[in-house]
NUVEXTOR-272597 format. One record per residue (C-alpha): residue number from 1; x, y, z. Coordinates in nm, 2 decimals. Example, Ala and Ser with C-alpha at 12.3 -4.5 7.8 and 13.67 -1.06 7.14 Angstrom:
2
MARNU     i       c1       c2       c3
MARNU     1     1.23    -0.45     0.78
MARNU     2     1.37    -0.11     0.71
// end
This chain:
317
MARNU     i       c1       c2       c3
MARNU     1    -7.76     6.90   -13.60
MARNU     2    -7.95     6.73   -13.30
MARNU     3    -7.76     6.81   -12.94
MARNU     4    -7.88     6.50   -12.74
MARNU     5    -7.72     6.30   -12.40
MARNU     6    -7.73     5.93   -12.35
MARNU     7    -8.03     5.85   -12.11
MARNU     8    -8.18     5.46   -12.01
MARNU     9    -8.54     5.42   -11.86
MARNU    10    -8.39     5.22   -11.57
MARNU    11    -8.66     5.32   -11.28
MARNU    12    -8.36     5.36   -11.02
MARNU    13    -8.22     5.62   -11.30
MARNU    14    -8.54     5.81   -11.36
MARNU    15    -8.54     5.89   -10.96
MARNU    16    -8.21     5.93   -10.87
MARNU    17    -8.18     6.19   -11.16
MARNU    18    -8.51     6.35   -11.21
MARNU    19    -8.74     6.24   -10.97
MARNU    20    -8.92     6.03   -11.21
MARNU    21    -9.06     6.36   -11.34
MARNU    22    -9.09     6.45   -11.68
MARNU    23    -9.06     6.83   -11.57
MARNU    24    -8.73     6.77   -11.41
MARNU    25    -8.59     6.60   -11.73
MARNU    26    -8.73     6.88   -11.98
MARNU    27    -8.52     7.18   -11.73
MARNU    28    -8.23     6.96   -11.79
MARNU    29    -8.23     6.92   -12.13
MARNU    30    -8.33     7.33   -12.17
MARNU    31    -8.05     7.44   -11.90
MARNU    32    -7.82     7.23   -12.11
MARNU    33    -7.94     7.35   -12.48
MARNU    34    -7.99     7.03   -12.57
MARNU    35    -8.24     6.88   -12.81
MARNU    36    -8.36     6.53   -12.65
MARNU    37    -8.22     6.21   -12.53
MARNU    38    -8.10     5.87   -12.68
MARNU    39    -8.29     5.69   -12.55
MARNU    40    -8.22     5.30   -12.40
MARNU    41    -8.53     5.12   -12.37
MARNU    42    -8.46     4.85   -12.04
MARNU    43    -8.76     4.91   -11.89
MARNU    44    -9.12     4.98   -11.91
MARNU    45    -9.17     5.31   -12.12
MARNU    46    -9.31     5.56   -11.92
MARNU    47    -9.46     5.85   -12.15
MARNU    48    -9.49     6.06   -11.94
MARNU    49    -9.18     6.06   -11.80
MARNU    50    -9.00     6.03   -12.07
MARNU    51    -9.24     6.17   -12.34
MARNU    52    -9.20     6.14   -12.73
MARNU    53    -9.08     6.46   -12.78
MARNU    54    -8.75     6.45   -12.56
MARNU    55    -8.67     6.13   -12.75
MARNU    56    -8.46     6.15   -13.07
MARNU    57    -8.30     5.81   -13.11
MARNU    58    -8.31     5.48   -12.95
MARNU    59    -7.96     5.29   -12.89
MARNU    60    -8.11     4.88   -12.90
MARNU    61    -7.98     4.62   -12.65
MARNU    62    -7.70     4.39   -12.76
MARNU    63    -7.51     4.09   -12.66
MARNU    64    -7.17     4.09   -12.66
MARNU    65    -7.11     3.78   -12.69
MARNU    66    -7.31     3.62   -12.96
MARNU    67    -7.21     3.44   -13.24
MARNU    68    -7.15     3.10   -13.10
MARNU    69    -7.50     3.12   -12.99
MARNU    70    -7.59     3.23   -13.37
MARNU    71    -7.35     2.96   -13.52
MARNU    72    -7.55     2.72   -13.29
MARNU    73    -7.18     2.60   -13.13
MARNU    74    -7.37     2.52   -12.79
MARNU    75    -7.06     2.41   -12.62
MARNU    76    -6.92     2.75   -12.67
MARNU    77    -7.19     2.89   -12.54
MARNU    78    -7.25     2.65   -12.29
MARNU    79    -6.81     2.73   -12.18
MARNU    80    -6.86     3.06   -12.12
MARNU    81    -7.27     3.08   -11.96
MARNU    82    -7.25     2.76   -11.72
MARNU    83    -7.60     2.69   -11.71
MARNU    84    -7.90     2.65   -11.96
MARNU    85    -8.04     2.85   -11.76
MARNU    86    -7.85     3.12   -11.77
MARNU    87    -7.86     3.11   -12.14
MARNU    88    -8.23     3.09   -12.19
MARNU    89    -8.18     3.44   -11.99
MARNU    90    -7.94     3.59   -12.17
MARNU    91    -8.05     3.54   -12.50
MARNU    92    -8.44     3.50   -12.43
MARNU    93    -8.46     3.15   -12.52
MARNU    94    -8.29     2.91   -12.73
MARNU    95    -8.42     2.99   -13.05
MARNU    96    -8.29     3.25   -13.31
MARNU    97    -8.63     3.39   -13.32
MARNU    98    -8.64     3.41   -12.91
MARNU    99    -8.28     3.59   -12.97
MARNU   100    -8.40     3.84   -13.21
MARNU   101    -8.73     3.91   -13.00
MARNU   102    -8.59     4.21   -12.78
MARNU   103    -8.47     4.42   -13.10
MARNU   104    -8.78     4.37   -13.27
MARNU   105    -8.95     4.48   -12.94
MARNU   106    -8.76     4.79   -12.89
MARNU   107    -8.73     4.87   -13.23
MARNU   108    -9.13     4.89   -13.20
MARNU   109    -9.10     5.15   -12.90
MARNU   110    -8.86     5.39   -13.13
MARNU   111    -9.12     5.36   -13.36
MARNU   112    -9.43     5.42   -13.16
MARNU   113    -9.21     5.72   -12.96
MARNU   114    -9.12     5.89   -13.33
MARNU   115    -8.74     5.82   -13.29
MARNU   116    -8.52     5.97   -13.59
MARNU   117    -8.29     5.71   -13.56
MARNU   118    -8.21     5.37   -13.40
MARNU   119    -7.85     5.21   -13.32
MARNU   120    -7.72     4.86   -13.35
MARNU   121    -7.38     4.72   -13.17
MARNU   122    -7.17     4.54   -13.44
MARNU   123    -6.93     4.35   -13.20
MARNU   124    -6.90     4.04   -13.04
MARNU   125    -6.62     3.93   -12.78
MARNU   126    -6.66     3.65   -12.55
MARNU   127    -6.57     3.62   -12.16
MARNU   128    -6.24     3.54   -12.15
MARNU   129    -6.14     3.81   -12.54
MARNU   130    -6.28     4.13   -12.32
MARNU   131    -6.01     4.10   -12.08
MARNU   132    -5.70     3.87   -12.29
MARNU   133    -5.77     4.02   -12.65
MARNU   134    -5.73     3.65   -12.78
MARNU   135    -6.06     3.70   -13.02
MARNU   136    -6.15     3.40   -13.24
MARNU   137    -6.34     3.60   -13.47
MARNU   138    -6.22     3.83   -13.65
MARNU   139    -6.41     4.18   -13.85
MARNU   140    -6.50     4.00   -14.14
MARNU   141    -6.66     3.73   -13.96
MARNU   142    -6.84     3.91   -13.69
MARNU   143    -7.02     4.16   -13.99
MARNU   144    -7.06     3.91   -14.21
MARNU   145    -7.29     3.74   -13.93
MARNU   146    -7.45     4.03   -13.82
MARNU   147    -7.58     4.12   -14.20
MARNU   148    -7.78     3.81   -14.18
MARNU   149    -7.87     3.87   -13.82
MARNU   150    -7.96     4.24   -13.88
MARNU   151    -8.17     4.13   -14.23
MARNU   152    -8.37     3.91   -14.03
MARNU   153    -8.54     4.23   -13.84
MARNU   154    -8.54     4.44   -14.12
MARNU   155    -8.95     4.41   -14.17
MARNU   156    -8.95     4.53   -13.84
MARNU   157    -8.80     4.85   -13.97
MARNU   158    -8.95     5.16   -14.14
MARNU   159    -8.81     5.26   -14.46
MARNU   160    -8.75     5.64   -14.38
MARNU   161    -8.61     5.54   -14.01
MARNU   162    -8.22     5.61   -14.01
MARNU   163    -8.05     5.25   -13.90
MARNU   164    -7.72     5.36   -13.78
MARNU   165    -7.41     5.10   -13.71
MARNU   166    -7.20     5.18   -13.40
MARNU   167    -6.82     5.10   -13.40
MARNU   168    -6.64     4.89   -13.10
MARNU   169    -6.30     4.77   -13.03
MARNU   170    -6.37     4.42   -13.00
MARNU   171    -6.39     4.25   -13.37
MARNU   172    -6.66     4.39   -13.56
MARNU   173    -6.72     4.75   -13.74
MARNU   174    -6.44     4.87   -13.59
MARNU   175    -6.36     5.15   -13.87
MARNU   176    -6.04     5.05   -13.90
MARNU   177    -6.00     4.91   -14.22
MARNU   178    -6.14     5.12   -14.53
MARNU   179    -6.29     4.83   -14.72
MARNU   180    -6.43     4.61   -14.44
MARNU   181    -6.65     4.86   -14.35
MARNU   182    -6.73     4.98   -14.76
MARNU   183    -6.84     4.60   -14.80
MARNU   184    -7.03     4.57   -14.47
MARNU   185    -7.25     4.92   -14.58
MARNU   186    -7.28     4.78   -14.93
MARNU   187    -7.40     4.45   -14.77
MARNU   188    -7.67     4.66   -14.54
MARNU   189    -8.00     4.62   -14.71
MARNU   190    -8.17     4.93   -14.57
MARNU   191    -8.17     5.27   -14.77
MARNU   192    -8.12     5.54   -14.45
MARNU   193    -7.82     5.37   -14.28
MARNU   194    -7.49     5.47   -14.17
MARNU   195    -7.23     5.50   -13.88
MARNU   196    -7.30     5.62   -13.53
MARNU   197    -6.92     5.68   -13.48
MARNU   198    -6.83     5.64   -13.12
MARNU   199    -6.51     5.80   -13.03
MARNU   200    -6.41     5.64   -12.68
MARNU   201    -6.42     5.32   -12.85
MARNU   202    -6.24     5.42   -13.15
MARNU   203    -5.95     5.56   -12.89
MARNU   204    -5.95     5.18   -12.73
MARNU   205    -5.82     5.04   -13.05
MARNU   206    -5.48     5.27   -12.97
MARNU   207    -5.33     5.18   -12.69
MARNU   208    -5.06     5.45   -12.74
MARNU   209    -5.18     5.74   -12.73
MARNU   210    -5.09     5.94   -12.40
MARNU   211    -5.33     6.26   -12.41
MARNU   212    -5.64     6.41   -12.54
MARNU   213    -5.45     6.59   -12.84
MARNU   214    -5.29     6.27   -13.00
MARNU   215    -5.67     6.07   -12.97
MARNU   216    -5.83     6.37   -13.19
MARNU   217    -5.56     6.33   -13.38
MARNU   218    -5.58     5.96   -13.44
MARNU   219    -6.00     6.03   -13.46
MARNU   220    -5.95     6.28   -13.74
MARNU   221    -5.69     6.01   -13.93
MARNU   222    -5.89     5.74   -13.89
MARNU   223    -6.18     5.92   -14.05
MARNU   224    -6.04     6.06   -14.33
MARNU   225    -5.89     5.67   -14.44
MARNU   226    -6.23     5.59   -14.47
MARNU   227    -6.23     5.76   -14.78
MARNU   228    -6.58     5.77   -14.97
MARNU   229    -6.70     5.55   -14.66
MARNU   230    -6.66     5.84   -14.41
MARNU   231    -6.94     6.05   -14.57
MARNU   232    -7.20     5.76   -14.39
MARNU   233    -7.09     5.93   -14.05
MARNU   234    -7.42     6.06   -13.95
MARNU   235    -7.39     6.05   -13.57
MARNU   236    -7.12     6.09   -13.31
MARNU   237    -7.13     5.93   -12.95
MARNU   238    -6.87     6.21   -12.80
MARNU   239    -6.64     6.15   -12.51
MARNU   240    -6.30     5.97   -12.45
MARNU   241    -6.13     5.70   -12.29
MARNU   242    -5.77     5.68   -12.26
MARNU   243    -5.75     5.31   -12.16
MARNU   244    -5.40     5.18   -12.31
MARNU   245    -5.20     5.09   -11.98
MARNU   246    -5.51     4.98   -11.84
MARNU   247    -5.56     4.75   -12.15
MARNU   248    -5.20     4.63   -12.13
MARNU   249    -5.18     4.58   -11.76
MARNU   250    -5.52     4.31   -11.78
MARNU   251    -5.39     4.14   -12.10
MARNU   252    -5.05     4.06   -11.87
MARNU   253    -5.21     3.96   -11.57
MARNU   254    -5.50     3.76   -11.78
MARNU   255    -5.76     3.76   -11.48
MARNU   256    -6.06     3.58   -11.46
MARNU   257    -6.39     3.74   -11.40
MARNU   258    -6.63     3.52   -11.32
MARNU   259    -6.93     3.74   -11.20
MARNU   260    -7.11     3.98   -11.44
MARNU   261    -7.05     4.30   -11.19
MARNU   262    -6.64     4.19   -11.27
MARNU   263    -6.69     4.19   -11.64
MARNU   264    -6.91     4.55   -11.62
MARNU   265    -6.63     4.67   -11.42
MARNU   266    -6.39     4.58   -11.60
MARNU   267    -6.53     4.72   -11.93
MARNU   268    -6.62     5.01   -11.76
MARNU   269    -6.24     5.10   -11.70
MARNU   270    -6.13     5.05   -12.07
MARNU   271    -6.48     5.24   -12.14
MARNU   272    -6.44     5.54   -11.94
MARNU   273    -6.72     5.82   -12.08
MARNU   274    -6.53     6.12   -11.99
MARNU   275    -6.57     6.45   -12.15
MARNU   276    -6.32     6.57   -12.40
MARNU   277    -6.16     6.89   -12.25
MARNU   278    -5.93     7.00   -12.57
MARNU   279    -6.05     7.25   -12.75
MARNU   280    -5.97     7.02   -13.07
MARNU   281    -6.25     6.85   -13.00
MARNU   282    -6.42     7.07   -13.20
MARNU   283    -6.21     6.94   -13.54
MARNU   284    -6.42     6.63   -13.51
MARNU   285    -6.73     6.78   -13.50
MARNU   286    -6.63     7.05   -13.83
MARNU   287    -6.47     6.74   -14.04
MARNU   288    -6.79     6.53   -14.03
MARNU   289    -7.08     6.74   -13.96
MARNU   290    -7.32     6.46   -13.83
MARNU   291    -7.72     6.50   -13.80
MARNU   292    -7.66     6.38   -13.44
MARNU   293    -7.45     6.47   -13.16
MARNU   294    -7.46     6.23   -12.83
MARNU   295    -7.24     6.34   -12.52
MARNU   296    -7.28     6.01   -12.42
MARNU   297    -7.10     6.04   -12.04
MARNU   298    -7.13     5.79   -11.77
MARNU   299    -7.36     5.97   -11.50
MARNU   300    -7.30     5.90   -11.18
MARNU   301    -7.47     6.15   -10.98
MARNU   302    -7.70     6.45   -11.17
MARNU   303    -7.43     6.69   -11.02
MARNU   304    -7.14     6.49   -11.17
MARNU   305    -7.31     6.44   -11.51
MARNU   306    -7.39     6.80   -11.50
MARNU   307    -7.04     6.89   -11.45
MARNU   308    -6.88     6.66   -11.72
MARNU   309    -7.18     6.76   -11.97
MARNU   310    -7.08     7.09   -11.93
MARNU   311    -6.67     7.04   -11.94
MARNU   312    -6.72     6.89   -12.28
MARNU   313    -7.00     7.17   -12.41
MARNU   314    -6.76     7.42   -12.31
MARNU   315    -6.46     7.29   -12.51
MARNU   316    -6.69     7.24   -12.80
MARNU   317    -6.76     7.64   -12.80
// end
């Protein structure tokens, strides 16, 4: 099993926490016994800042809100973006093949940096679902779109390259539902696939559960329902978010959040990144074994991130 952390090749990142100095980053990652970084390609790679052997897997940008675009429903799209503008932006054009561009881009990068494995969002939600819940689309729509999307950059993608499929709580892989997700693998035209299971979004899909017990609890249920499917679990994005009054509190009040540092926000506090501190933790980690381990925490400040990296390292011990 690969030990990694969540990293981005934001410039502003690379200083704040190391300096922009491939040194600093390798002393983290040995302090913390770790094994490398997922990497988030948003930025020009620097190899020698972030150099091939720290990087283990690359997680690929995403839209969240995307299928209307897919679907072509441009007054949907128009609704909820304002301006052509701002569209041509967001999804690099107004083509399909303009839309698909940055995937096939990054997916280049994890190849040319020797990544193990690369990681797709299979969600979508648009402005006003992420904060009412009033989705249009449901699971089977949203996977059935993103097989087609996802076979469109599958030239892009080598053979022995592990393609894993990340769960959310907005419609989508959501790992609810046993057979949804056995039809959506089946569907998944690529040998070395599987799930990247992220656990803070799995724990958003409850919003009853009141400590850190009941969500490994619920984690360990939900896995095992997957039956036959649960054995395609090959990573795990580790932390938790207990988000339910949060959840319940927007869906009442139905805000609107017009500008993009609103909506961040307000994701932000449903999808918390904090480190498990139950020593249970360590149940989810025995019952699926994955080839990849992620603490993937929000970092704030290098001595923050060291102090949640290390909470949730100790409780896995």
């Amino acid at each position: 099993m690969l030990e990694l952390v969540n990293f981005s090749n934001y410039k502003e990142d690379n200083i704040r926490f190391f300096d922009n100095n491939a040194e600093n980053l390798c002393d983290f990652l040995e302090l913390n016994n770790l094994d490398g970084i997922e990497m988030f390609f948003c930025d020009k790679w620097e190899k020698d800042v972030h150099k091939k052997e720290f990087i283990k897997g690359v997680h690929l940008p995403f839209y969240s809100n995307w299928l209307d675009f897919w679907y072509g429903n441009e007054d949907k799209v128009l609704k909820d973006y304002e301006t052509k503008n701002t569209i041509a932006k967001t999804y690099n054009g107004f083509t399909k093949k303009g839309m698909l561009q940055p995937f096939a881009d990054n997916i280049a990068l994890a190849v040319d940096a020797g990544a193990e494995y690369v990681v797709f969002h299979v969600s979508n939600a648009r402005r006003d679902e992420v904060v009412n819940f009033n989705f249009r689309y449901g699971d089977k729509e949203v996977m059935t779109a993103f097989i087609e999307f996802f076979n469109k950059l599958l030239k892009y993608i080598p053979e022995d390259m592990t393609v894993l499929f990340e769960n959310l709580w907005w419609p989508g892989l959501t790992l609810l539902d046993k057979n949804l997700t056995g039809i959506f693998l089946d569907n998944i035209k690529h040998e070395n696939k599987g799930i990247m299971l992220d656990t803070g979004h799995l724990l958003s899909t409850n919003l009853d559960l009141k400590n850190q017990d009941e969500a490994v609890t619920y984690i360990l249920n939900t896995v095992e329902n997957l039956g036959e499917y649960k054995k395609y679990i090959k990573g795990i994005h580790l932390h938790y978010s207990l988000s339910g009054d949060y959840i319940r509190q927007v869906q009442k009040e139905n805000p609107f959040f017009k500008k993009e540092f609103e909506i961040i926000s307000h994701i932000l506090k449903i999808d918390r990144h904090l480190p498990f501190e139950t020593k249970r933790v360590k149940e989810i980690v025995e019952m699926i074994q994955p080839e990849f381990l992620v603490h993937e925490i929000v970092q704030i400040t290098k001595e923050d991130w060291q102090e949640k990296l290390s909470i949730q390292k100790e409780a896995l011990r």
